[in-house]
Backbone as JSON, one array per atom type, in Angstrom:
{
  "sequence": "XXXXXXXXXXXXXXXXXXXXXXXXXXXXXXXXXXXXXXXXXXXXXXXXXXXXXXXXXXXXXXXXXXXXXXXXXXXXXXXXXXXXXXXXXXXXXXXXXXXXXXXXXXXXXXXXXXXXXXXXXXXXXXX",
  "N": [[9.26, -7.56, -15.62], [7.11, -5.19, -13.69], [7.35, -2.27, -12.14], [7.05, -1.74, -8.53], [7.03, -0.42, -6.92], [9.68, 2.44, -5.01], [13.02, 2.48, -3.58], [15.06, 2.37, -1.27], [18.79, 1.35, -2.06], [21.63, -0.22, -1.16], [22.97, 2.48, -1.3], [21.58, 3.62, -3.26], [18.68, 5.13, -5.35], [16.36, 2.64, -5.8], [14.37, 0.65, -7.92], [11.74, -1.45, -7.25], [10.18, -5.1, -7.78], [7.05, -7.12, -7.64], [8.37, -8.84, -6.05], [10.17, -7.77, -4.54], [12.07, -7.61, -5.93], [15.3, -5.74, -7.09], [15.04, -3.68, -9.66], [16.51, -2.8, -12.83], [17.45, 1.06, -12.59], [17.46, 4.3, -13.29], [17.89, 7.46, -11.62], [18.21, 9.93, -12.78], [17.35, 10.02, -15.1], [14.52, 9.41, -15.0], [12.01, 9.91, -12.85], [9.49, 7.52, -11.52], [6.28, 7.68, -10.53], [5.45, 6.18, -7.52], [4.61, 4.53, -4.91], [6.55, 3.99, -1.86], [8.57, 3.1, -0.55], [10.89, 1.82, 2.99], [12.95, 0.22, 2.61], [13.58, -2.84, 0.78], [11.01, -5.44, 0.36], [9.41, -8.22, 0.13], [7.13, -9.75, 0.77], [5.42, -6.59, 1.3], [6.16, -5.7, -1.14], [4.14, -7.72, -2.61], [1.89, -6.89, -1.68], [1.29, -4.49, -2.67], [1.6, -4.97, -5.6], [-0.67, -6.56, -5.73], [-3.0, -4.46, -4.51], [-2.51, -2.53, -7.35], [-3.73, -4.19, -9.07], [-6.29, -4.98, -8.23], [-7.48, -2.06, -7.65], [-6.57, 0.35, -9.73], [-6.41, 3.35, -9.3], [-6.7, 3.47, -6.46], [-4.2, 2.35, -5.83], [-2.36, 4.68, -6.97], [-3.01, 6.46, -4.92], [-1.38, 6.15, -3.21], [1.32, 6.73, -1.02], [3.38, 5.17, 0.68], [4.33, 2.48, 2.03], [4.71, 0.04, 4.06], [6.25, -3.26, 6.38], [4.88, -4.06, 9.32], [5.62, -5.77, 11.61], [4.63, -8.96, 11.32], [2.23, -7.68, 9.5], [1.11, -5.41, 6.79], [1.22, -2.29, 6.2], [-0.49, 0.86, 4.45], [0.17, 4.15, 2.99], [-2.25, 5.94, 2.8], [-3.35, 8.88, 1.16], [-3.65, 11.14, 4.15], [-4.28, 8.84, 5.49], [-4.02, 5.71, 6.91], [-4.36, 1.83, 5.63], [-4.39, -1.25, 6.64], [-3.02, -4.86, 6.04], [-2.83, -7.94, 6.33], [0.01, -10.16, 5.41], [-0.57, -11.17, 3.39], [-2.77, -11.05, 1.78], [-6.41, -11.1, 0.54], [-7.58, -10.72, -2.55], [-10.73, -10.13, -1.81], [-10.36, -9.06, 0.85], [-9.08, -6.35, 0.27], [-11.01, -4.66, -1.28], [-12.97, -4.96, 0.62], [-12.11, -2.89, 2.45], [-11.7, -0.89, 0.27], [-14.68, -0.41, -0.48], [-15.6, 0.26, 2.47], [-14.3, 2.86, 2.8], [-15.29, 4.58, 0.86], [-18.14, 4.37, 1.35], [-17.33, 6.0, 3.72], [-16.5, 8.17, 2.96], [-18.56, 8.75, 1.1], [-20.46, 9.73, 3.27], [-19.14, 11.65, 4.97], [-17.13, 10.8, 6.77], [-14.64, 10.98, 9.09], [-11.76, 9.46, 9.43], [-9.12, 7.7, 10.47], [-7.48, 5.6, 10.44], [-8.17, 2.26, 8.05], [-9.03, -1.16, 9.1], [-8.23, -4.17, 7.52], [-7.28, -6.59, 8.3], [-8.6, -9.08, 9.77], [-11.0, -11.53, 9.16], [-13.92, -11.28, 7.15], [-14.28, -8.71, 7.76], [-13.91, -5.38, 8.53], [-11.85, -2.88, 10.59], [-12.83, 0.46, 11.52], [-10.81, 3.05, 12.68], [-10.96, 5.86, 14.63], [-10.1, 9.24, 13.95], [-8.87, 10.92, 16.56], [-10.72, 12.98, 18.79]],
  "CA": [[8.48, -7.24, -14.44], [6.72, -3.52, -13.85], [7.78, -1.84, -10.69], [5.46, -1.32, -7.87], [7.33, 0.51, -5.44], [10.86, 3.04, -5.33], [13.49, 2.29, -2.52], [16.55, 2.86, -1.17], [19.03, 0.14, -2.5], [22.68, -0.51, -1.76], [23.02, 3.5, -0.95], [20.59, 4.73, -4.54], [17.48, 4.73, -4.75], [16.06, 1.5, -6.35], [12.45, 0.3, -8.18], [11.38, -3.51, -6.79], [8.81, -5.26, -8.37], [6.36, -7.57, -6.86], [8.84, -9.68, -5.3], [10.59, -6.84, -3.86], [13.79, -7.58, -6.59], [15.43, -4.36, -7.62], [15.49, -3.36, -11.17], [17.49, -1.6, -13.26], [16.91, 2.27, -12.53], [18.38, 5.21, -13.27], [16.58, 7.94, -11.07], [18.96, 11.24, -13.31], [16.57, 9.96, -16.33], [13.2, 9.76, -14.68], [11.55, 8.93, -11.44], [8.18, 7.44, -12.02], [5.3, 8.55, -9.38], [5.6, 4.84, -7.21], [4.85, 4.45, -3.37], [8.05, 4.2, -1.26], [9.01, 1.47, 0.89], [11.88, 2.1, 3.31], [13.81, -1.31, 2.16], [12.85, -3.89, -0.32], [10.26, -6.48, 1.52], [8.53, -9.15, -1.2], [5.55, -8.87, 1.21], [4.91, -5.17, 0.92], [5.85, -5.81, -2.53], [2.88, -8.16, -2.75], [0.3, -6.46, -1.63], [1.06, -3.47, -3.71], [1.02, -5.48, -6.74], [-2.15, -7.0, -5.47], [-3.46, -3.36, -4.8], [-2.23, -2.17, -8.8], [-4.52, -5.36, -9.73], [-7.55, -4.45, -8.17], [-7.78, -0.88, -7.57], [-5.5, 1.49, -10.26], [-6.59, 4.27, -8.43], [-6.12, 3.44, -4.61], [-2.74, 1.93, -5.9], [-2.13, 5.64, -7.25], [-2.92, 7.72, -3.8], [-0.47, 5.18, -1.72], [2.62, 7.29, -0.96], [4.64, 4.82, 1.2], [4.33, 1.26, 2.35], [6.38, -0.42, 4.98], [5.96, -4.1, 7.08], [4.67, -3.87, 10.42], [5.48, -7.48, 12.16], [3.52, -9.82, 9.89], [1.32, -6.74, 8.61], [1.49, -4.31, 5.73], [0.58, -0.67, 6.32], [-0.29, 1.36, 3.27], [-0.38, 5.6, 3.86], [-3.0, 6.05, 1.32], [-3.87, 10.16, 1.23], [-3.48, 10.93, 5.87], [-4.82, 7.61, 6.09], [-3.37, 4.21, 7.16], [-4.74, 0.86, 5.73], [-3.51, -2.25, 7.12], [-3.66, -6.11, 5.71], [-2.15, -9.35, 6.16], [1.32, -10.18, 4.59], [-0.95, -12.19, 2.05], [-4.54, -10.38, 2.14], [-7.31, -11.66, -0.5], [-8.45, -9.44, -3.92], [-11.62, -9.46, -1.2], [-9.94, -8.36, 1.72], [-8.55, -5.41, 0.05], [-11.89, -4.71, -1.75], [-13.67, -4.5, 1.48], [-11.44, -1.7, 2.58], [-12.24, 0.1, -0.3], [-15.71, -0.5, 0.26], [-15.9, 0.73, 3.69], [-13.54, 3.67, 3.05], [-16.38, 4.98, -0.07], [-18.53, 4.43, 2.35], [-17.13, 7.08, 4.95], [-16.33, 9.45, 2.74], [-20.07, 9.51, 1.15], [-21.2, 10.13, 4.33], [-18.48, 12.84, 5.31], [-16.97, 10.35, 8.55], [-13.41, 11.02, 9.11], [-10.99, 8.38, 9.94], [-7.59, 8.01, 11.04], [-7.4, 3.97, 9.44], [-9.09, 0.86, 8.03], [-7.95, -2.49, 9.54], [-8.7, -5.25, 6.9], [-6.84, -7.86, 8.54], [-9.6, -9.71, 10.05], [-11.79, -12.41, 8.02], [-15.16, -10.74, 7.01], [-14.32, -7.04, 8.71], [-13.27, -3.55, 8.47], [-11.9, -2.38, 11.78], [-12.12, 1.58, 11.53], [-9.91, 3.79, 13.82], [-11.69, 7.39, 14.17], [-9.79, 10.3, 14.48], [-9.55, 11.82, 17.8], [-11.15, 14.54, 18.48]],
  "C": [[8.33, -5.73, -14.34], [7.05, -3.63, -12.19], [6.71, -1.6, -9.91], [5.9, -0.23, -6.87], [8.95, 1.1, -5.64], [11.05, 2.56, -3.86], [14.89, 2.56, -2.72], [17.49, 1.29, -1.21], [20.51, 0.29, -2.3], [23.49, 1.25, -1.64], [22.66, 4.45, -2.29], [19.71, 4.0, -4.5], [17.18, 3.24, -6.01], [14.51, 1.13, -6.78], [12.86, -1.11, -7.75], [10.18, -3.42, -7.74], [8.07, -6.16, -7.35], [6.79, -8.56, -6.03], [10.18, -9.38, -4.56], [12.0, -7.21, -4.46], [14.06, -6.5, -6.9], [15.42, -4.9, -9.07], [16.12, -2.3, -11.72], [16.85, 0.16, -12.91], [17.98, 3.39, -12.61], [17.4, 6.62, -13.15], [17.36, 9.4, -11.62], [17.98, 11.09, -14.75], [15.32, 10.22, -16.02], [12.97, 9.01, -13.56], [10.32, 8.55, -11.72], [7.63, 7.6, -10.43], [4.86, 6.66, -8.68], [5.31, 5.35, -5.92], [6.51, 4.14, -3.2], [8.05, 3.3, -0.28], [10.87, 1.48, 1.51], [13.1, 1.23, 2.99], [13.18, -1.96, 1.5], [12.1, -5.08, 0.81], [9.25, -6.91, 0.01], [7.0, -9.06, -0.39], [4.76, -7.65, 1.06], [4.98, -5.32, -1.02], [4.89, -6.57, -3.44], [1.79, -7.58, -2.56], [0.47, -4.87, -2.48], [0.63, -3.71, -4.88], [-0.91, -5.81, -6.7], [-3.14, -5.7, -5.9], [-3.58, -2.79, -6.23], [-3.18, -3.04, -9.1], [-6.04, -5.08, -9.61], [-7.86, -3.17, -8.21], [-6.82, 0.09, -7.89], [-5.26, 2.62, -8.96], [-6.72, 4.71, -7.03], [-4.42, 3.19, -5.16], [-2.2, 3.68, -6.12], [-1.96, 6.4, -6.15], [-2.0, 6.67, -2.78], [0.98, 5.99, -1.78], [3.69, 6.6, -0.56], [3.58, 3.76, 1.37], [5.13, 0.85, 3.0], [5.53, -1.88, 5.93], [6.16, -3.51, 8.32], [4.65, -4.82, 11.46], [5.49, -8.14, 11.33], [3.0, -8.8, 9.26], [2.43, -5.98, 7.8], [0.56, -3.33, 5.63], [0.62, -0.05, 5.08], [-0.56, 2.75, 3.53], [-1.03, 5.75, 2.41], [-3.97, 8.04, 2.17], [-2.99, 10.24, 2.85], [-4.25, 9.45, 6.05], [-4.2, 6.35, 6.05], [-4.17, 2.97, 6.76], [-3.84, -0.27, 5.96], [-4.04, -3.42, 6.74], [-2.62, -6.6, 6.5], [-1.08, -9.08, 5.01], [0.9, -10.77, 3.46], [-2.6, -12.05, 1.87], [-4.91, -10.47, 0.47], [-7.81, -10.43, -1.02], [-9.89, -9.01, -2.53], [-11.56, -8.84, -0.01], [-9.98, -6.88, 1.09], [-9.58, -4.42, -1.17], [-13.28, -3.95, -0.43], [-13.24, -3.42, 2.28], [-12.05, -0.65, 1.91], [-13.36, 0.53, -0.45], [-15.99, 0.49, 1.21], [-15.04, 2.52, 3.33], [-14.79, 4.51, 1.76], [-17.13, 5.41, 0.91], [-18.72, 5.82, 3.25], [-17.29, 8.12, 4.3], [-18.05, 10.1, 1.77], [-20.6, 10.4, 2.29], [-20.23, 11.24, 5.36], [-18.03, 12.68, 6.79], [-15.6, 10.42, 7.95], [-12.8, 9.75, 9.71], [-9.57, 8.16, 10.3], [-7.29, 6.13, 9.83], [-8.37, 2.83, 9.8], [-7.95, -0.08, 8.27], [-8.36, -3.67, 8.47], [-7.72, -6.54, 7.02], [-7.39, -8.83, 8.95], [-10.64, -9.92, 9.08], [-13.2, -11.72, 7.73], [-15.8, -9.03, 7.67], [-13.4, -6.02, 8.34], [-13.1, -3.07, 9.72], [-11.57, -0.98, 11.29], [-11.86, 1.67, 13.04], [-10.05, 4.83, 13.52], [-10.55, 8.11, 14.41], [-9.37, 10.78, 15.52], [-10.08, 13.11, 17.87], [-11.04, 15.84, 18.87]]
}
């Protein structure tokens, strides 16, 4: 199994993979460049994998990850996206979508909501 995410494990830090198991690590040899999840959670560790599956390169700018209730928050760049504990290749598609989108058109955002069936809830900024 490939790691998706670094954490704190047991009091060192720890890689999970997509079902938020630790794996062997030894972080005095090398740390690899992983989001961060404050505890191991197989949910967050799902939708990261998910994320790595469809989009290398969103999976790449995600610094941290953490469950929020049922949800899973991702801090991708200053920005927050939020799914479902079990959000569809097209959920997480239409995010990226909408978030292209903004930044063609030079709209700031604070976060996309893609927890709801056929929608993108943004959340502007304030101003």
């Amino acid at each position: 199994a490939s790691p998706v995410a670094i954490t704190a494990g047991n009091g060192a830090m720890a890689l999970v993979d997509d079902h938020g198991r630790a794996l062997p690590f030894d972080p005095s040899v090398s740390a690899p460049d992983l989001p961060v999840m404050a505890k191991p959670d197989s949910a967050v560790a799902q939708v990261l994998a998910l994320v790595r599956a469809v989009d290398p390169s969103l999976f790449a700018r995600i610094s941290s990850a953490w469950r929020n209730h049922k949800d899973v928050v991702l801090q991708v760049d200053s920005r927050r996206y939020w799914f479902r504990a079990n959000p569809s290749a097209e959920a997480i598609l239409a995010v990226i979508a909408v978030a292209a989108d903004l930044d063609r058109k030079g709209r700031d955002y604070m976060e996309l909501d893609g927890r709801f069936e056929g929608q993108v809830v943004v959340r502007w900024k304030a101003a």
